[in-house]
C-alpha positions in Angstrom: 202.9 133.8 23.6 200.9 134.7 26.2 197.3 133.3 25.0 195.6 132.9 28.3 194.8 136.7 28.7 194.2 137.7 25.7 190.5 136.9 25.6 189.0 140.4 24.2 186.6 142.4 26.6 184.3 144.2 23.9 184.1 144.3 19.9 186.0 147.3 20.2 189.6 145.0 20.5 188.5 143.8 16.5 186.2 145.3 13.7 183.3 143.4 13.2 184.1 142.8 9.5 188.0 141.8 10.9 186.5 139.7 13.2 183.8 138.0 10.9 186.1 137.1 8.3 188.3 135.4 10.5 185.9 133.4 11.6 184.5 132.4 8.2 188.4 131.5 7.6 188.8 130.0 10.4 185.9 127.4 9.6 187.1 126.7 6.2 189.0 124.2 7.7 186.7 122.4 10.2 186.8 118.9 10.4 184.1 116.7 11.5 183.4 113.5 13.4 181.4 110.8 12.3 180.0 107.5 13.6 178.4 105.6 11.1 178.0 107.8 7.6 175.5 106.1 5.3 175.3 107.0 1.4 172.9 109.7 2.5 175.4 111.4 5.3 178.5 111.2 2.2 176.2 113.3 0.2 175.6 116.1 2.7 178.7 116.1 3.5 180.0 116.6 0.0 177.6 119.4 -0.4 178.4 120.9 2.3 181.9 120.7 3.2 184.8 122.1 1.0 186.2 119.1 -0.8 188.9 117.4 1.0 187.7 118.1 4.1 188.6 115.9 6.8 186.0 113.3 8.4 187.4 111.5 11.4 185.7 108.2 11.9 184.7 107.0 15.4 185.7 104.1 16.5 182.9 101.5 18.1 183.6 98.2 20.0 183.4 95.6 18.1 181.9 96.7 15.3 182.2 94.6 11.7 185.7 95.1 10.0 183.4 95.7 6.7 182.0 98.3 8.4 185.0 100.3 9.4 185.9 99.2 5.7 182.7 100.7 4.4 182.2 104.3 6.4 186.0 105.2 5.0 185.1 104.1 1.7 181.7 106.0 1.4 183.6 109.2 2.6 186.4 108.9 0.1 184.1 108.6 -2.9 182.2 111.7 -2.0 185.6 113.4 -2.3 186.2 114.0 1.1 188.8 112.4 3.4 188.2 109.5 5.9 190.2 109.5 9.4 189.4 106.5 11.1 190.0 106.2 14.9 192.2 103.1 15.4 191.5 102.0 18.9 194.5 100.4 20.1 193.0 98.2 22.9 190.0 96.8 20.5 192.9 94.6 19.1 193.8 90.9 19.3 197.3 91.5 18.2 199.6 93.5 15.6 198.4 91.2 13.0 195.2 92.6 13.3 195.5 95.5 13.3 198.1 95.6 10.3 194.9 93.7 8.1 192.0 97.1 9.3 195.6 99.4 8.0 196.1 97.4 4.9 192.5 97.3 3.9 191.6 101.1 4.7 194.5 102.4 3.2 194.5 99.3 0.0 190.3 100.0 -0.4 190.0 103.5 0.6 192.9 105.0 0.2 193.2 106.2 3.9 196.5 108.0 5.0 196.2 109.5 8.3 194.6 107.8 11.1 194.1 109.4 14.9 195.3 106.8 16.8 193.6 106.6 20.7 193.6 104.1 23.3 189.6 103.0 23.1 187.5 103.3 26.1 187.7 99.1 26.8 187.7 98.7 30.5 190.7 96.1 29.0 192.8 95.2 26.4 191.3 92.8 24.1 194.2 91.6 23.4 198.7 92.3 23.7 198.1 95.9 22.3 198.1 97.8 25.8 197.8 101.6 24.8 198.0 104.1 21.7 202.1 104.7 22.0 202.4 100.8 22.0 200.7 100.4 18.6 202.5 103.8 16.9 205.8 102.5 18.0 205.8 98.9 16.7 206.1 101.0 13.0 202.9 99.5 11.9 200.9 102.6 10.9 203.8 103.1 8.4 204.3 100.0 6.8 200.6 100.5 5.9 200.7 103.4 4.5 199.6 105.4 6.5 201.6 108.8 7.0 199.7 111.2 9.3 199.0 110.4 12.9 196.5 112.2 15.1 196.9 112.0 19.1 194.3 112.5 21.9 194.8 115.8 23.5 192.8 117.3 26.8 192.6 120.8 27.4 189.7 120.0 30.1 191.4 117.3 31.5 190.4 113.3 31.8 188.5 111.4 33.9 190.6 108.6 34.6 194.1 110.5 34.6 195.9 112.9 36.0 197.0 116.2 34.4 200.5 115.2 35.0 200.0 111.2 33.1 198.1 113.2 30.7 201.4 115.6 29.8 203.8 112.7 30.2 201.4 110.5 27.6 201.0 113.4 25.4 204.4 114.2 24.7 205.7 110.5 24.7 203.0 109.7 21.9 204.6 112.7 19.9 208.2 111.3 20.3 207.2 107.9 19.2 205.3 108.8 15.9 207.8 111.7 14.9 210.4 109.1 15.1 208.2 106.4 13.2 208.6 109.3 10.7 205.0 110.3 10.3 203.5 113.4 10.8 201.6 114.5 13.6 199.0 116.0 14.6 196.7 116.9 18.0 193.0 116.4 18.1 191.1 117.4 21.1 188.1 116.2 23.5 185.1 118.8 22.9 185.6 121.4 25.6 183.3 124.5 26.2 185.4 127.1 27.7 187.5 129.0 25.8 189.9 130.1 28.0 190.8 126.6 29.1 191.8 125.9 25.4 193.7 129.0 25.3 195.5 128.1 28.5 196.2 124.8 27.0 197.7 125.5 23.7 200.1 128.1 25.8 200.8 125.1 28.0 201.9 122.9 24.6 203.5 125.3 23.0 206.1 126.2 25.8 206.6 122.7 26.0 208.2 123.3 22.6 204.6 121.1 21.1 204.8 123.6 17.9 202.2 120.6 15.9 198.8 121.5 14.4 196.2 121.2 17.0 192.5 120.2 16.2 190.3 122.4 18.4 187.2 119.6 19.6 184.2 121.5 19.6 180.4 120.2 20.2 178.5 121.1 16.7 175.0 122.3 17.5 172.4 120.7 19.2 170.1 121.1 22.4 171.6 121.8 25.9 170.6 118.8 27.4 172.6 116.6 24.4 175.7 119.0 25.1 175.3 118.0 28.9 174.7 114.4 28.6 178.2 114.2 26.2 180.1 116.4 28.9 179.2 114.2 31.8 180.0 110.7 29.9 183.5 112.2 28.4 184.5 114.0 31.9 184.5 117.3 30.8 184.7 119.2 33.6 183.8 122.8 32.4 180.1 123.2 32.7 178.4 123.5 29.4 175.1 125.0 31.3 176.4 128.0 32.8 178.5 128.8 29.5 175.2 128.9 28.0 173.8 131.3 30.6 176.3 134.1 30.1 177.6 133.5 26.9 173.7 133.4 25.1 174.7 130.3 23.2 171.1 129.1 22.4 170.7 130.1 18.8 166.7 130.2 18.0 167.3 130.0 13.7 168.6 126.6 15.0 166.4 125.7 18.3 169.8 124.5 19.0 173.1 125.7 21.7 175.8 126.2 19.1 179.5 126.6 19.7 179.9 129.9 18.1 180.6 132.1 21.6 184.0 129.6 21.6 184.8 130.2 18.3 185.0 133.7 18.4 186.6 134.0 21.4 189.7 131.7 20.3 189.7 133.8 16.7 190.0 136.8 18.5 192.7 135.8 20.9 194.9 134.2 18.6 197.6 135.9 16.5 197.4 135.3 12.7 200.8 132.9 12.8 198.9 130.9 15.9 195.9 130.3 14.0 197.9 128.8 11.1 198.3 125.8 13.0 194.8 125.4 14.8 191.8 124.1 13.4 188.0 123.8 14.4 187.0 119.6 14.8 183.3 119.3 15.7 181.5 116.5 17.1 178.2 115.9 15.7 175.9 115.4 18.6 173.0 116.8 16.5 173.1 115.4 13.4 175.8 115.1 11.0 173.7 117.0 8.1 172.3 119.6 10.7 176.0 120.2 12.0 177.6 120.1 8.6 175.1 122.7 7.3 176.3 124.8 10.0 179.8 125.2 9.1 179.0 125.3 5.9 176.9 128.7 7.0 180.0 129.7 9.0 182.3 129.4 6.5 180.9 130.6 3.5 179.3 133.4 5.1 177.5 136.1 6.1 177.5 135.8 9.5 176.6 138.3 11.7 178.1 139.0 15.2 175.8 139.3 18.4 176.4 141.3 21.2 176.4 137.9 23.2 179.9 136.9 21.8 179.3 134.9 19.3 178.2 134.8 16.1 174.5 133.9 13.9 174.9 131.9 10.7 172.4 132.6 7.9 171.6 129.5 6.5 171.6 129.4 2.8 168.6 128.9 0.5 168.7 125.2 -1.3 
């Protein structure tokens, strides 16, 4: 699988109506990420979203255990389904962390977690990193049965690319033999060549998992820039949006479409069985929901930018 050059040149590698309804099947199965989804947010998401669509969680320092408790129980009764980021470092101890399992999976029925290490300059407590917590067998014994790891097609800014392969694929090993199921979720990244480089990379390492592509939802340029300098992306968001014409006026907002279509059109039908849009919703959870909603369900209309306009749908 050679995915790295197979970026097309002009519309003329796909028909417009191929291409377009790959796309809008494409984001059928977005996922989304959330911070701190009130009543309100659960409603526009359920209006929105397909229903059982997934809605990861962030995590926040040292925020209320009710109020992890709460976000993944407001997103389960819209009929959608809550992924809570389980911070490994935030925690005291095993203990603790076995009572946030028991309770999101016992009050909100919560299955799969995506398990990272937290951003804590240090551990709170005897729980050092993200492997550490998957192996002591915890996530299972709480029911939980589908695991989501950190992945970094643009690198990090604290580790190299060769800690972040060795991390990668020993966080893999240790939840496939805890018996759960596992997934890959990436940082937001805004060249799509660099993802297409990197799923080549994890699938010749024999990494044949479902891979959540992180994409920044639609906001202005100068929220896409302030995000990509606090999470280390290296790619530069500013000069995509010069060539790539990602500045969508319906919106008054840079959207991620130009990525999408590039990734849609370079994949083969049996890659994209496995890979998934997951966007971050730097402007808005409504406003960014809305807009895969638009991209999904159509029409869309291709520019000669390389992307793609969403027609937003009358209420």
């Amino acid at each position: 699988m050679n995915l790295g050059s197979n970026l097309p040149t002009s519309d003329a590698a796909t028909p417009a109506s191929g291409a377009a309804t790959r796309i809008a099947d494409f984001m059928q199965r977005t996922s989304i990420e959330a911070t701190r989804p009130t009543q309100a947010d659960a409603e526009a998401l359920r209006e929105a979203l397909p229903k059982g669509a997934k809605v990861f969680l962030s995590a926040v320092p040292k925020r209320p255990l009710d109020e992890v408790i709460a976000s993944a129980r407001v997103i389960r009764a819209a009929g959608l389904t809550p992924v809570p980021h389980i911070a490994a470092r935030s925690f005291r101890d095993i203990s603790a962390a076995s009572e946030l399992l028991a309770r999101l999976n016992g009050e909100a029925d919560v299955r799969a977690v995506l398990v990272i290490g937290g951003d804590l300059p240090s551990p709170c407590g005897e729980i050092m990193s993200a492997q550490q917590l998957i192996e002591t067998g915890v996530l299972g014994r709480r029911g939980i049965e589908r695991v989501g790891i950190a992945g970094y097609p643009d690198g990090h800014p604290r580790m190299s690319d060769e800690e972040l392969e060795s991390t990668l694929v020993t966080k893999v090993a240790a939840a496939q033999s805890a018996g759960l199921d596992v997934h890959i979720v990436t940082q937001f990244c805004f060249e799509p060549r660099v993802i297409l480089r990197w799923l080549e990379w994890l699938r010749r390492r024999g990494l044949h998992l479902p891979v959540d592509i992180g994409l920044a939802g639609p906001t202005s340029l100068m929220t896409w820039l302030n995000y990509a300098r606090r999470c280390g992306v290296r790619a530069s968001a500013e000069a995509l949006a010069r060539r790539s014409g990602l500045v969508k006026h319906m919106f008054n907002a840079v959207a991620p479409d130009p990525i999408i279509r590039a990734l849609v059109e370079a994949l083969s039908a049996d890659d994209m069985d496995e890979i998934s849009p997951h966007l971050f919703s730097f402007g808005g959870l409504g406003a960014t929901a809305r807009w895969i909603a638009g991209a999904a369900r159509g029409p869309i209309t291709l520019d000669r930018d390389g992307g793609f306009i969403v027609t937003p749908h009358a209420e």
